[in-house]
SETI-141662 format. One record per residue (C-alpha): residue number from 1; x, y, z. Coordinates in Angstrom, 1 decimal. Layout:
# SETI-141662
REC, NUM, X, Y, Z
...
***
This chain:
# SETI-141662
REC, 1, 93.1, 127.0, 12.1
REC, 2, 95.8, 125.1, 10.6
REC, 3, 95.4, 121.9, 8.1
REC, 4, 96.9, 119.7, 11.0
REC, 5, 93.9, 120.9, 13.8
REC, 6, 91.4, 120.4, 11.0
REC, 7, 92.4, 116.6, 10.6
REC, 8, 92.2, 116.6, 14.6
REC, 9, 89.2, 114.5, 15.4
REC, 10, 89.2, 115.3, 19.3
REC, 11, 91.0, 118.3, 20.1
REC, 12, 92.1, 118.4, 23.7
REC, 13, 94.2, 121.8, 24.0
REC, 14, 93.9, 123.8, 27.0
REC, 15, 92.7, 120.7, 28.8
REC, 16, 94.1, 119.3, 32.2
REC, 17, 95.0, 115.7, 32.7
REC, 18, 96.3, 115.6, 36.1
REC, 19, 99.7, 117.5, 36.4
REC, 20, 99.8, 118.2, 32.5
REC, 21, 97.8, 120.4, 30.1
REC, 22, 97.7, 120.0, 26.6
REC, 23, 99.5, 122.8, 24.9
REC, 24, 99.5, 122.0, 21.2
REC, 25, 99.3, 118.9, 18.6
REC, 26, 102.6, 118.5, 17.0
REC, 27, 101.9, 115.7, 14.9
REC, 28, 102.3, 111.9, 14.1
REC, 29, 98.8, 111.6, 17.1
REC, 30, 101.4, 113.3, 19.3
REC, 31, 100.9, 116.5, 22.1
REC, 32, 102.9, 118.7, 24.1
REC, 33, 102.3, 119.1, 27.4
REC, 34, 103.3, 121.8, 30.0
REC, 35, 103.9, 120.1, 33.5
REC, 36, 103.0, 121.9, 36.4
REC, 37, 106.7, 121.3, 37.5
REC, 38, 107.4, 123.4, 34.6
REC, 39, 108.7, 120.6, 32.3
REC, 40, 107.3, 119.7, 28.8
REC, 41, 106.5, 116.5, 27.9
REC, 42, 105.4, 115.1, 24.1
REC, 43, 103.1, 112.2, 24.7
REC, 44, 100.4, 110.2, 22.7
REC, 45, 97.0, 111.9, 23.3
REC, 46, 95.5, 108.4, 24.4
REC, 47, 98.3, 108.3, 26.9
REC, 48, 96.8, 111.3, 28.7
REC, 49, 92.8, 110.5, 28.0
REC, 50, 92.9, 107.2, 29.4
REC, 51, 94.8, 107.9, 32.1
REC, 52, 97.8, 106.7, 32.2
REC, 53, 99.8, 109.4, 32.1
REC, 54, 99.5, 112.1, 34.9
REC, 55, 102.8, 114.3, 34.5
REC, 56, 106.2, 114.3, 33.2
REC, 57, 107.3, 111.7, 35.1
REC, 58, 107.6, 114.0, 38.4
REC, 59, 105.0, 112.3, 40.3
REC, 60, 106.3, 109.1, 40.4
REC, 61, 109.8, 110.6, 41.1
REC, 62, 108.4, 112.3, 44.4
REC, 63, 106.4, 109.3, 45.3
REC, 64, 108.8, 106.9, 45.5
REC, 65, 111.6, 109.6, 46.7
REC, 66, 108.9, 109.6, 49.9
REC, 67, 108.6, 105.9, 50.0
REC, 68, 112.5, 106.1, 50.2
REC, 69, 112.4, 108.0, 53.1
REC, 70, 109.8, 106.3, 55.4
REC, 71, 111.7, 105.0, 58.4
REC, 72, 114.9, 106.9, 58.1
REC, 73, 113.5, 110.3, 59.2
REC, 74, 113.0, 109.0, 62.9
REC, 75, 115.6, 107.1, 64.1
REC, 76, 116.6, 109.5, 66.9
REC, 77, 117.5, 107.5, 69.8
REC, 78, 117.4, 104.4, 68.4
REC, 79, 120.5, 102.1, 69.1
REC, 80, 122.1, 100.0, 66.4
REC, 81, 124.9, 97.5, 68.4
REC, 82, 127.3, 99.7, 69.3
REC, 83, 125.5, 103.0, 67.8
REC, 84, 123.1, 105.3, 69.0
REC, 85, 121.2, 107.8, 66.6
REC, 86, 121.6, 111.7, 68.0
REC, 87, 121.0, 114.1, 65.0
REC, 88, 120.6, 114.5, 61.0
REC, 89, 124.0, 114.9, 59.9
REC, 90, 123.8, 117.4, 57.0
REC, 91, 123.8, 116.0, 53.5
REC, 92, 127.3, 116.5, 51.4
REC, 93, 128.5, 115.8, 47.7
REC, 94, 129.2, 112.2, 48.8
REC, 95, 125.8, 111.6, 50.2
REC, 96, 123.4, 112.2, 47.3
REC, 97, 121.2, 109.1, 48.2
REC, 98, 119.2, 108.9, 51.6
REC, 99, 119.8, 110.0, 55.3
REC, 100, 122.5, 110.3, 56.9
REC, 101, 122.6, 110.4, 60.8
REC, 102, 125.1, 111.0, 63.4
REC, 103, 125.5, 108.7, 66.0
REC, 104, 127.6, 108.0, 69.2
REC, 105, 129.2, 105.3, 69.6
REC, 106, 129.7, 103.5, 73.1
REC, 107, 133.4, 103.4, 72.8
REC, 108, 133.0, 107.6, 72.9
REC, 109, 133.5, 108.1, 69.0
REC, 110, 130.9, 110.2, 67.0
REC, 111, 130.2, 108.4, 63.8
REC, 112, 128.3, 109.6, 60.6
REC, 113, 126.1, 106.8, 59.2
REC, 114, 123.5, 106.3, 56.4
REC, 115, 120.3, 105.1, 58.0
REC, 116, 119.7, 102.3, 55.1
REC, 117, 123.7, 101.0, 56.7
REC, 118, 121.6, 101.6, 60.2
REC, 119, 118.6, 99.5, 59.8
REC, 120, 120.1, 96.8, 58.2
REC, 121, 122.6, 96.0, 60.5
REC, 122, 125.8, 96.5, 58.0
REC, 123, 126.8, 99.0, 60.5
REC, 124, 127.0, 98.7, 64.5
REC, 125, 129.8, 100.6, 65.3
REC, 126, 132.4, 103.8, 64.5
REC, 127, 135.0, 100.8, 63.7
REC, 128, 136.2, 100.2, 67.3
REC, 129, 134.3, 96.6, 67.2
REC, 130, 137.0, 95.3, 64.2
REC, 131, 139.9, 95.9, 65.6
REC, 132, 138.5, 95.0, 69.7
REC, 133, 138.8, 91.7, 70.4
REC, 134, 135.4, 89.3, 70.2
REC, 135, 133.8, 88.6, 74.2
REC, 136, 134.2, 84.8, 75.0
REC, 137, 130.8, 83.1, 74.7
REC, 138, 130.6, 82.6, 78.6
REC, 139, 130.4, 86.1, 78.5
REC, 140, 127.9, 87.4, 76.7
REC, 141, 124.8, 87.2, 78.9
REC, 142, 123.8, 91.2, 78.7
REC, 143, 125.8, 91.9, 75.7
REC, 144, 124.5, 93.6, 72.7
REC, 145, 125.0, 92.6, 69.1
REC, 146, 123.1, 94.0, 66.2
REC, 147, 119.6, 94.2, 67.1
REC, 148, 120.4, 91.2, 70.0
REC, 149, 120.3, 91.3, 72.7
REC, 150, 121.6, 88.0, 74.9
REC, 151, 119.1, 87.3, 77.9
REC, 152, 120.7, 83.9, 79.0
REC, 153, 122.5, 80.7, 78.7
REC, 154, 119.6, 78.1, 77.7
REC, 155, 122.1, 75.0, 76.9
REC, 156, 125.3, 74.2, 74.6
REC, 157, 125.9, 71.5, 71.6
REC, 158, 128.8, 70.4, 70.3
REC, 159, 130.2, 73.9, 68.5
REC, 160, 129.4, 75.3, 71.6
REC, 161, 126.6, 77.5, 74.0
REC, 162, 123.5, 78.3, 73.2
REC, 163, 122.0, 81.9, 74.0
REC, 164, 118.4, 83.3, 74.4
REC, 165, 118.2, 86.6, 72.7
REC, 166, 115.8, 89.2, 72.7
REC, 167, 115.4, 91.4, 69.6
REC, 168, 114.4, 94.9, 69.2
REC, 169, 111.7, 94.2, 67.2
REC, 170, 110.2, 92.0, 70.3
REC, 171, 110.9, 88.5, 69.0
REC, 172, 112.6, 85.6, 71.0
REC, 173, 114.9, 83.1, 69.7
REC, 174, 117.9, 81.3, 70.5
REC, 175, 121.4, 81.0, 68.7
REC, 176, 124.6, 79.8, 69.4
REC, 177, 127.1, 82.1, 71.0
REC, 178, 129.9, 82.0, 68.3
REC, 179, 127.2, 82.9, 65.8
REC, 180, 126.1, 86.3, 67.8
REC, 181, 129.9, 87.1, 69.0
REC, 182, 131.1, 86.8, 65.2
REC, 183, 128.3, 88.7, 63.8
REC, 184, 127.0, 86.1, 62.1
REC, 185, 123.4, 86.4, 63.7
REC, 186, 122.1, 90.3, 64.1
REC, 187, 119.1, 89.8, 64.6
REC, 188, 116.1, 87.5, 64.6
REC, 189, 115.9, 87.3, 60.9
REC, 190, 114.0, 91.3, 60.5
REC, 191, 117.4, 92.6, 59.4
REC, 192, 116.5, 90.5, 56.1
REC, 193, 113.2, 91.1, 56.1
REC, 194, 113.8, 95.4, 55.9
REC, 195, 116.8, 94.8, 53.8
REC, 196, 114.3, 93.2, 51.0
REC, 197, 111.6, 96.2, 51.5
REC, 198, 114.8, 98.6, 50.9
REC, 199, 115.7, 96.5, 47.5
REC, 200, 112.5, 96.9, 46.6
REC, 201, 112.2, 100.7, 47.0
REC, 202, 115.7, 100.4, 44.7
REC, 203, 113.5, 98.1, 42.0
REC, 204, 110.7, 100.7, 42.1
REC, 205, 113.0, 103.2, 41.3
REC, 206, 114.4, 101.2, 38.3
REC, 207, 110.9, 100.5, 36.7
REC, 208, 110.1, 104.2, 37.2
REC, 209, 113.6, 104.9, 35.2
REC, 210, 112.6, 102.5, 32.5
REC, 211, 108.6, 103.7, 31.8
REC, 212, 109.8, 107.2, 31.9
REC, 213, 112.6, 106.5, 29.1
REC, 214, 110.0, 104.5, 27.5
REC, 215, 107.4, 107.3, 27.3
REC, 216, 110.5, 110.0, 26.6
REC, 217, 111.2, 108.0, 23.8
REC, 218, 107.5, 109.0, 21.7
REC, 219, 109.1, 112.2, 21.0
REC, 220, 112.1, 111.2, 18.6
REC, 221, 110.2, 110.5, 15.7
REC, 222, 108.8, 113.8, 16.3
REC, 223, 111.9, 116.0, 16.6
REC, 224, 113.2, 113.8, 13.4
REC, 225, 111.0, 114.7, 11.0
REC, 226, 111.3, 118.6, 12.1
REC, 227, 114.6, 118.5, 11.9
***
């Protein structure tokens, strides 16, 4: 037994905390830990004891690479605007980050999409709807725009008609046409709603980053003094 183990009040080799098991005390209250990912990891000892560690940092990587996911795995058949959702489109070196779907388009164009572009309404179409003029607002009774769609003409102000729409998500409200034919008004106000649940996916992400470099960080004064 070396000088260092003999010091060791609580000696916690060969046990499991979670994903981890203690390997060997390198010093300064610090232990290495094999990961069942296969990783190492150097750690405080009451990191692991009191647990609040669990792994490497993998864990939370998977769990909140899942909560990514949730609600863009099935969005076959759904229609966004101008787009309808027929198949995964396979993943390529510009699409590192979420799913990507292809989708036709009711102009007759195939268009490949991410589903976080999908659900939040920044895209409705393969294009066609930028350079195709806008439908007058007398017009748009059983149009589709974004997640609207228009049921009827309920009255008009001074900047002009005013529109019951239906949304996908079931709600009822009214807008003026201009507003719906310019884009300006998607949907009932979920768009924002999903679009805030995404951002905070992306925060989650970003704290996750930050704890793991924080806890990454107890090795250095370790690997400086065996240097």
């Amino acid at each position: 037994m070396t000088a260092s183990m003999k010091r060791l009040k609580i000696d916690i080799t060969g046990q499991r905390f979670g994903r981890l098991t203690a390997i060997e005390h390198v010093g300064h209250g610090q232990w290495k830990f094999a990961c069942d990912c296969g990783n190492t990891h150097i750690a405080k000892r009451y990191r692991a004891t009191n647990e609040r560690m669990r792994s490497c940092g993998c864990y939370l990587d998977e769990k909140f690479e899942k909560l990514s996911k949730i609600g863009q795995n099935d969005l076959y058949g759904m229609r966004f605007g101008f787009l309808v959702a027929i198949d995964r489109a396979p993943k390529t070196c510009k699409s590192r980050q979420g799913a990507y779907w292809r989708c036709m388009c009711d102009c007759g164009k195939e268009h490949i999409a991410r589903s976080t572009a999908l659900t939040s309404g920044h895209t409705t179409s393969c294009g066609c709807r930028r350079s195709s003029p806008r439908p007058r607002s007398s017009d748009l009774t059983g149009k589709i725009f974004g997640r609207l769609t228009v049921a009827r003409k309920t009255g008009s102000s001074k900047q002009g008609a005013i529109y019951e729409c239906l949304c996908e998500c079931g709600n009822v409200i009214e807008a003026r046409g201009k507003d719906v034919a310019s884009g300006n008004t998607k949907s009932c106000g979920c768009m924002k709603i999903q679009s805030r649940i995404e951002n905070a996916k992306h925060i989650k992400r970003a704290v996750n980053a930050v704890l793991s470099s924080m806890a990454a960080a107890d090795r250095f004064p370790v690997e400086a003094n065996h240097a």
